[in-house]
C-alpha positions as a LaTeX table, in Angstrom:
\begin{tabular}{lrrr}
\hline
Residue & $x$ (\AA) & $y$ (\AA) & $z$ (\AA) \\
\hline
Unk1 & 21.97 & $-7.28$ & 2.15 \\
Unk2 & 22.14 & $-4.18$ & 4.72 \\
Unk3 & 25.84 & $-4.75$ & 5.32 \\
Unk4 & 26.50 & $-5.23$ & 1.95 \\
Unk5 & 24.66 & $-1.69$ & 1.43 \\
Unk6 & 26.50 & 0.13 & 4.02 \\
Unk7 & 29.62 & $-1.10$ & 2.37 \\
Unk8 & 29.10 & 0.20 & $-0.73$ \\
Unk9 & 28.11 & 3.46 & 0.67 \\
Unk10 & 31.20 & 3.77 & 2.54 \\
Unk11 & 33.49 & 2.39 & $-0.42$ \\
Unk12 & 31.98 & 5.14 & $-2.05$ \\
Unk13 & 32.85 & 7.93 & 0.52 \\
Unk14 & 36.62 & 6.42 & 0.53 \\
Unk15 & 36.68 & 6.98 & $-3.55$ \\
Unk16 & 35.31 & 10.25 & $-3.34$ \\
Unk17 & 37.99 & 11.01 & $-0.46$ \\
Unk18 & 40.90 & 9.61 & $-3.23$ \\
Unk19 & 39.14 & 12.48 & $-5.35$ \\
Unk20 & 37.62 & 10.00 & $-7.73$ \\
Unk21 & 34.47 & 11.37 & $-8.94$ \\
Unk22 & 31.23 & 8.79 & $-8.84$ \\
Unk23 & 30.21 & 8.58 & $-12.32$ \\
Unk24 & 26.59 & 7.20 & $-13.70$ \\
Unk25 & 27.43 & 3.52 & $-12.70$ \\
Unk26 & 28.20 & 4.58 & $-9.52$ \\
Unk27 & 25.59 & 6.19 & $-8.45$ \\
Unk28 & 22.78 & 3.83 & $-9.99$ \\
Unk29 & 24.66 & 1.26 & $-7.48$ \\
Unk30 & 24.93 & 3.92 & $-4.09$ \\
Unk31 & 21.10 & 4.63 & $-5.17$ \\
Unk32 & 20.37 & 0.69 & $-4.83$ \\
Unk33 & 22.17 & 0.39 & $-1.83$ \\
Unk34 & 20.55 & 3.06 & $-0.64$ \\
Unk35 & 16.95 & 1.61 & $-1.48$ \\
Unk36 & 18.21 & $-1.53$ & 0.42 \\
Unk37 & 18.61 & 1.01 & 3.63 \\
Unk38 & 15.56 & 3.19 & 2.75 \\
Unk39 & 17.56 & 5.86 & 3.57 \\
Unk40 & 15.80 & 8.87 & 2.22 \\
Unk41 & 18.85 & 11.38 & 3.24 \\
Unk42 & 21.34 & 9.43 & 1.35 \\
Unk43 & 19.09 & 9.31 & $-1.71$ \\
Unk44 & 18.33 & 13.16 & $-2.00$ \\
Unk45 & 22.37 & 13.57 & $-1.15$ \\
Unk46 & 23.50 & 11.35 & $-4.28$ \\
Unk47 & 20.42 & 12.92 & $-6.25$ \\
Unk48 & 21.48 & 16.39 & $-5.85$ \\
Unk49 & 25.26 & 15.57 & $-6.62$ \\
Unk50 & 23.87 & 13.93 & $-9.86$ \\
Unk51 & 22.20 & 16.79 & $-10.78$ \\
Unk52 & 25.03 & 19.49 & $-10.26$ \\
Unk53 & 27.28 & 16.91 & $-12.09$ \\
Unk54 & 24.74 & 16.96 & $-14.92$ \\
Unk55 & 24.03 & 12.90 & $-14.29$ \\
Unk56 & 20.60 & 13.64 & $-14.08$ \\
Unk57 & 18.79 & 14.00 & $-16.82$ \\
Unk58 & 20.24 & 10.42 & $-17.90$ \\
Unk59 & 16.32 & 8.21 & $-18.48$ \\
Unk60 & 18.07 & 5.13 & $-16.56$ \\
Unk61 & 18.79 & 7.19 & $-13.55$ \\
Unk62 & 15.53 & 8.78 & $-13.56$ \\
Unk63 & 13.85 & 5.77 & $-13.52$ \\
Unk64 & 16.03 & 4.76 & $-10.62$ \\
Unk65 & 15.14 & 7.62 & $-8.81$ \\
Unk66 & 11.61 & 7.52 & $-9.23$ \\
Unk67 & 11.68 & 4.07 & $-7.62$ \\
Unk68 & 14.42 & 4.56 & $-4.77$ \\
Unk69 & 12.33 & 7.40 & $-3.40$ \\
Unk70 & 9.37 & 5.10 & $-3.68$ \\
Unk71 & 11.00 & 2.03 & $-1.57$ \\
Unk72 & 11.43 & 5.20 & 0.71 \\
Unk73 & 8.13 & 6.24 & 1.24 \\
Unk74 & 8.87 & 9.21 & $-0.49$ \\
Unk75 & 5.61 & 9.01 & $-2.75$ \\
Unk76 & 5.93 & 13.24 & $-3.49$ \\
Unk77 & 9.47 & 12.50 & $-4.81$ \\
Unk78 & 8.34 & 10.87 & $-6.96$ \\
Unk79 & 5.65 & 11.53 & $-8.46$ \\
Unk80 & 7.50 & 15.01 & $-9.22$ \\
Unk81 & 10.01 & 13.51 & $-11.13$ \\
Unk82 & 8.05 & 11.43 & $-13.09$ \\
Unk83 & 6.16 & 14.62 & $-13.69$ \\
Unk84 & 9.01 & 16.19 & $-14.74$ \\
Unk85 & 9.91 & 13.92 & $-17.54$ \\
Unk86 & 8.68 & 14.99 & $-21.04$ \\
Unk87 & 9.41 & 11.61 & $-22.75$ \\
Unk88 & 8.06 & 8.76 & $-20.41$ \\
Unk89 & 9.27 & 4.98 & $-21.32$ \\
Unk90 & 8.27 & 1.91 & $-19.57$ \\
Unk91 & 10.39 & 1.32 & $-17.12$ \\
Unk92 & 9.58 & 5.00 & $-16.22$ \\
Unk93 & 5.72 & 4.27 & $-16.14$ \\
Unk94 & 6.44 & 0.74 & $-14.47$ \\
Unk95 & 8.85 & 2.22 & $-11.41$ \\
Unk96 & 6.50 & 5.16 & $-10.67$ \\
Unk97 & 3.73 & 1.77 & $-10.15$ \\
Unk98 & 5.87 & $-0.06$ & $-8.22$ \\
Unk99 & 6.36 & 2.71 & $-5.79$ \\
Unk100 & 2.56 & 3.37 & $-4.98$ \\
Unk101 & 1.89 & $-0.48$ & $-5.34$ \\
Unk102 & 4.58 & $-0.78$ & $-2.61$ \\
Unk103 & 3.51 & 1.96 & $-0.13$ \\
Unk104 & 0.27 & 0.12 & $-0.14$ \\
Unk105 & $-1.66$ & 2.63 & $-2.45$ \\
Unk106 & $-3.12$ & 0.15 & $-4.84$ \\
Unk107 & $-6.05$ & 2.42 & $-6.40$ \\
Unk108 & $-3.39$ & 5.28 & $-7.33$ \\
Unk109 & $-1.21$ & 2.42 & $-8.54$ \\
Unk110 & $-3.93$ & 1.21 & $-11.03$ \\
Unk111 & $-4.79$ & 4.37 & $-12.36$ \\
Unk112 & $-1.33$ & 5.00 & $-13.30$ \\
Unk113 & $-1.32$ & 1.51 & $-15.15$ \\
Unk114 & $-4.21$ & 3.05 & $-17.16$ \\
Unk115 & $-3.29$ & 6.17 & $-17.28$ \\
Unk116 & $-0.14$ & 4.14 & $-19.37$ \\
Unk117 & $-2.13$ & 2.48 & $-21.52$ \\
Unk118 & $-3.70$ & 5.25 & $-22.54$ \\
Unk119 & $-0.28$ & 7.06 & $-23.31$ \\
Unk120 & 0.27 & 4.08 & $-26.07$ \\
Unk121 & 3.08 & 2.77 & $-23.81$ \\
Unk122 & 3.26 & $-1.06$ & $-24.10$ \\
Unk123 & 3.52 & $-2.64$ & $-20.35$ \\
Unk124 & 6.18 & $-5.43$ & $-20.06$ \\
Unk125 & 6.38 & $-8.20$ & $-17.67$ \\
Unk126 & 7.90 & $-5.74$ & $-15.06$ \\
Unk127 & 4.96 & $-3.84$ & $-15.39$ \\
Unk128 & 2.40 & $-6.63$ & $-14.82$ \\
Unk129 & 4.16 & $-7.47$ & $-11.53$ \\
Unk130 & 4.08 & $-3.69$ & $-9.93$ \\
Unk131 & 0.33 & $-3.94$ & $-10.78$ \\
Unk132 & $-0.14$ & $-7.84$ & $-9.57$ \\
Unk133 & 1.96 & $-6.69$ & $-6.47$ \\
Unk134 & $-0.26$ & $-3.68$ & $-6.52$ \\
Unk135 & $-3.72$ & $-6.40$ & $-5.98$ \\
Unk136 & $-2.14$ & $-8.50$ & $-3.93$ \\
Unk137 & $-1.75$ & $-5.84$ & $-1.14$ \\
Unk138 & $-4.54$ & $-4.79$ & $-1.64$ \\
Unk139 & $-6.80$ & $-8.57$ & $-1.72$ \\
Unk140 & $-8.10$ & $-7.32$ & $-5.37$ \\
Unk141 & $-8.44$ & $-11.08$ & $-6.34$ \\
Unk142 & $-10.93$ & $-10.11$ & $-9.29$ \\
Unk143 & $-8.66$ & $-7.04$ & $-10.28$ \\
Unk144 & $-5.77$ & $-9.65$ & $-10.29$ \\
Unk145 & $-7.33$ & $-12.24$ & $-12.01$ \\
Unk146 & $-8.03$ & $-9.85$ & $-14.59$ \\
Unk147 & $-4.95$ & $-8.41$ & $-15.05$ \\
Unk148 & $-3.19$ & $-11.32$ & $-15.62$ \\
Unk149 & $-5.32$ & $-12.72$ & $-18.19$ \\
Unk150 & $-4.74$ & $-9.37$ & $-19.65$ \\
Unk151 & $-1.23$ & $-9.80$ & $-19.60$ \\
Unk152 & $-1.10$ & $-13.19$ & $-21.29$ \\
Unk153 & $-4.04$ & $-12.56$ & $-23.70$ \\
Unk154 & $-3.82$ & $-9.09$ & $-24.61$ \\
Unk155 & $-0.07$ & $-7.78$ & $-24.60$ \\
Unk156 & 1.12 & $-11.83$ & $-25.12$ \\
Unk157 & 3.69 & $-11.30$ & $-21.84$ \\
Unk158 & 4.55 & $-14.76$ & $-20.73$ \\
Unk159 & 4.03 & $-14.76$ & $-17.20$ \\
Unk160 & 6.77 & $-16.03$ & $-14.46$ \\
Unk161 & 6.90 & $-17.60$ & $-11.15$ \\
Unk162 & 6.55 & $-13.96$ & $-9.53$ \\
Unk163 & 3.44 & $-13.28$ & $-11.62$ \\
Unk164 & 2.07 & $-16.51$ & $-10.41$ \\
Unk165 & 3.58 & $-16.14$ & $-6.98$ \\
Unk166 & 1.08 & $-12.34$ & $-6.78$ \\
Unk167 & $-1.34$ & $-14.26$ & $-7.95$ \\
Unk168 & $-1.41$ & $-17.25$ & $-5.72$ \\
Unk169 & $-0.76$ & $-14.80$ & $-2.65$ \\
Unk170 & $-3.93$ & $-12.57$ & $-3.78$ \\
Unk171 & $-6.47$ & $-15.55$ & $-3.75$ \\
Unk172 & $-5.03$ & $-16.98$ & $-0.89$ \\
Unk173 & $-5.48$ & $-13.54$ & 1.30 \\
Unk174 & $-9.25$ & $-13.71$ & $-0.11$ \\
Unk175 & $-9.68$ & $-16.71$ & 0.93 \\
Unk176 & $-9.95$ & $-18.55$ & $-2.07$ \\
Unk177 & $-7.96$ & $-21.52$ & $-1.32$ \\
Unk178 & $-8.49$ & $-23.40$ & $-4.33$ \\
Unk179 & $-8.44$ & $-21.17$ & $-6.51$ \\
Unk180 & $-4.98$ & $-20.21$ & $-5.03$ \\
Unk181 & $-4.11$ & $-24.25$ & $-5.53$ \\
Unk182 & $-5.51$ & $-24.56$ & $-8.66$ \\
Unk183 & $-3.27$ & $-21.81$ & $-10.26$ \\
Unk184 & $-0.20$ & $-23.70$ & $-8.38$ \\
Unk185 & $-1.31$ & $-27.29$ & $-10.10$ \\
Unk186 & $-1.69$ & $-25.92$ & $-13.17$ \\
Unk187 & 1.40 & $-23.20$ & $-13.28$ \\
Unk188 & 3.84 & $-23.89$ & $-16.62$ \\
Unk189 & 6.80 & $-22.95$ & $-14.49$ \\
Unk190 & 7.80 & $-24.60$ & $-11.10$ \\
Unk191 & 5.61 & $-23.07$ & $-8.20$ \\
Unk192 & 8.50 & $-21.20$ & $-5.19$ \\
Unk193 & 8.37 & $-21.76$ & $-1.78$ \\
Unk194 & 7.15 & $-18.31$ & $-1.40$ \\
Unk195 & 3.89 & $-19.49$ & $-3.56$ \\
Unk196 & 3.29 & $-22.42$ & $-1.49$ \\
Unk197 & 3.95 & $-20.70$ & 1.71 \\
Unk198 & 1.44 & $-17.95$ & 0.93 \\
Unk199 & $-1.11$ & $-20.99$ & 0.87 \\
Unk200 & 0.11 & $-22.51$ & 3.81 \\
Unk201 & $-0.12$ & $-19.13$ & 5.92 \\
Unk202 & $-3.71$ & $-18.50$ & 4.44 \\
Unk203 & $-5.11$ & $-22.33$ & 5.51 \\
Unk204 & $-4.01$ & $-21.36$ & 8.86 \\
Unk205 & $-6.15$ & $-17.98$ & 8.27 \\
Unk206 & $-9.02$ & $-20.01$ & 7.32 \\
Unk207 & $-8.75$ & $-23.02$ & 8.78 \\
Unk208 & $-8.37$ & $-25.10$ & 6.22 \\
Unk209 & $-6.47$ & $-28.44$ & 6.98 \\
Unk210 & $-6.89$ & $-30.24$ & 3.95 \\
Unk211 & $-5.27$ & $-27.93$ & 1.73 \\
Unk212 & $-2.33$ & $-27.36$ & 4.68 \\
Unk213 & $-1.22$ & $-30.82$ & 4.48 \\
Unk214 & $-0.38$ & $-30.81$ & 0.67 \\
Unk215 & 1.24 & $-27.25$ & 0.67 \\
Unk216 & 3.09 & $-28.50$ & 4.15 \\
Unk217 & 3.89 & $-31.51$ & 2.56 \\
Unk218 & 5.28 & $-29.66$ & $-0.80$ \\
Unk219 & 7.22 & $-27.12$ & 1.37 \\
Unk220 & 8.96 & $-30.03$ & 3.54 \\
Unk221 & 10.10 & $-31.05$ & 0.14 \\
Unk222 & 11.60 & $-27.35$ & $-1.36$ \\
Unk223 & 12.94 & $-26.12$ & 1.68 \\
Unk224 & 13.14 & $-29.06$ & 4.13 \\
Unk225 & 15.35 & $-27.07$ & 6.67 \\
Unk226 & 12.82 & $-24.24$ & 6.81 \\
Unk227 & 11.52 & $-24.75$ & 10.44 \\
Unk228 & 8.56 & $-22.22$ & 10.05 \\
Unk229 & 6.66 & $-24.55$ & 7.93 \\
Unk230 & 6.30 & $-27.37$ & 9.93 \\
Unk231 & 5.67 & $-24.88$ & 13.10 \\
Unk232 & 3.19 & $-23.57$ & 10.96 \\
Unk233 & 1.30 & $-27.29$ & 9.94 \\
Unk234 & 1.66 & $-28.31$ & 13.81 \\
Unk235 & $-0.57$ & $-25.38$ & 14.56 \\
Unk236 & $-3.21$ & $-25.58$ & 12.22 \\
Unk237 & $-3.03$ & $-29.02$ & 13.34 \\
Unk238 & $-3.57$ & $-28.09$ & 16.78 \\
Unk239 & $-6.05$ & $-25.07$ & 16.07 \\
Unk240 & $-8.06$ & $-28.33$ & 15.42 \\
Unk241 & $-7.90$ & $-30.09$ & 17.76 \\
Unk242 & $-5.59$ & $-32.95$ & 16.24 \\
Unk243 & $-3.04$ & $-32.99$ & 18.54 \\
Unk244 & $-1.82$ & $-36.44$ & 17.51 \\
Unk245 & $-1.14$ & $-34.97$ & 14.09 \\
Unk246 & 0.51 & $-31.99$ & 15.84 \\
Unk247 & 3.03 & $-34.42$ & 17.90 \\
Unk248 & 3.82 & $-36.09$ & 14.54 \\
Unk249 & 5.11 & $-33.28$ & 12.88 \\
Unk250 & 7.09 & $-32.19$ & 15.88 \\
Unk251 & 8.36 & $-35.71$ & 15.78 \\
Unk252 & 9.48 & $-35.56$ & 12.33 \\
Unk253 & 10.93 & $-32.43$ & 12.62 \\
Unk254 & 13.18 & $-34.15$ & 15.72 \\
Unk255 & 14.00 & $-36.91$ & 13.41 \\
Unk256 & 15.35 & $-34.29$ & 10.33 \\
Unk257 & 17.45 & $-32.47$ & 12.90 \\
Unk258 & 15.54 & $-29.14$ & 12.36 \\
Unk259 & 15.79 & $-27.08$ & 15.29 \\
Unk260 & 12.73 & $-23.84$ & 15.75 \\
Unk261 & 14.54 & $-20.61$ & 15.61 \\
Unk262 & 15.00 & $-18.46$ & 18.66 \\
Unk263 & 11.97 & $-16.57$ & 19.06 \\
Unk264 & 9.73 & $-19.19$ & 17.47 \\
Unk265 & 7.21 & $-21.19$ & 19.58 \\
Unk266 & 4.88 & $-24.35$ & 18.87 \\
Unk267 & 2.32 & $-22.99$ & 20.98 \\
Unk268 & $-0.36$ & $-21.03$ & 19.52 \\
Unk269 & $-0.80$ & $-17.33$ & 19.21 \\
\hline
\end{tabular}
């Protein structure tokens, strides 16, 4: 993705050198590749040539904005835009989330979400997944529990296989293992590998071998060339004691022709 970024940045220096003038699709793009990159100095550069080329006040690149400064870090950023917006839709509402959810600041993150509601301003599944993200860093496993029976119950937004995947990671990080495999039996939509793996890395957390073996077992299945997860079962294996269990997986891992990335080890850390 970083090379592709870079590319589009510099495709966009060689238009602008053939005197072609970025327009509002444009920029949208050099501001995602530019989120990609997190590269704040690039973002303020295309921001201020949108606003002396009177792109600005467009809502869509707002919204863009507020979130590309976000993936940056750049929390101020955007919080003054967003301030600086009279009329405030949801995807304005749900990117200015997203940003603190993703720097980590889950509490401002929620208060925004309310702060939402309380403007009248239906959330939307993109919404719901800022502030299940927003948990989930955070190990709110009540708060997330809540908030997606909101979701479903309240506002009727069907949830997806990221909703569940936030909320599978969040109980898993708590430590509530089966509540975290519970969801992923009973989950309308196929469960990702990214679901199951956020089990798998949490029985190793906890200990829990029981639970290991099935999400190990379900991984093998989804991604069977993904060498991490059976490294990953051989050493809660071996955190055990049950080094015969350890050796089999190794062994079957032989067998598939899967070969541990450079920079892996068996061993534990």
């Amino acid at each position: 993705m970083d090379d592709g970024s870079y590319k589009a940045i510099a495709f966009c220096r060689r238009m602008q050198g053939l005197g072609l003038r970025p327009n509002l699709v444009t920029v949208l793009a050099l501001l995602s590749a530019c989120a990609e990159l997190a590269a704040l100095d690039f973002i303020k550069e295309v921001h201020g040539y949108s606003i002396r080329n009177a792109i600005d006040p467009h809502p869509q690149l707002r919204s863009c904005l507020v979130e590309v400064y976000g993936k940056s870090g750049c929390l101020e950023y955007a919080r003054y835009l967003f301030e600086s917006i009279t009329e405030r839709d949801v995807v304005l509402w749900s990117s200015l989330i997203s940003a603190y959810a993703l720097n980590g600041e889950a509490t401002k993150a929620l208060e925004i979400f309310h702060q939402m509601e309380m403007a009248k301003i239906r959330p939307d599944e993109i919404t719901f997944l800022a502030v299940m993200k927003a948990c989930s860093h955070a190990g709110l496993a009540d708060e997330a529990k809540g908030y997606f029976s909101r979701m479903r119950e309240y506002y009727g937004v069907e949830a997806t296989s990221d909703h569940y995947s936030c909320l599978v990671d969040v109980l898993s990080r708590s430590g509530k293992l089966y509540e975290a495999y519970d969801v992923l039996q009973g989950m309308p939509v196929k469960a990702t590998a990214k679901a199951w793996g956020a089990l798998l890395g949490a029985c190793r957390t906890h200990g829990e071998v029981q639970l290991a073996e099935i999400a190990g077992r379900v991984l093998f299945e989804i991604e069977p060339d993904n060498a991490a997860n059976y490294v990953l079962l051989a050493r809660i294996y071996g955190s055990k004691g049950r080094h015969e269990e350890a050796n089999r997986i190794r062994r079957e891992m032989k067998e598939r022709g899967i070969k541990v990335a450079p920079g892996s080890s068996w061993h534990q850390d």
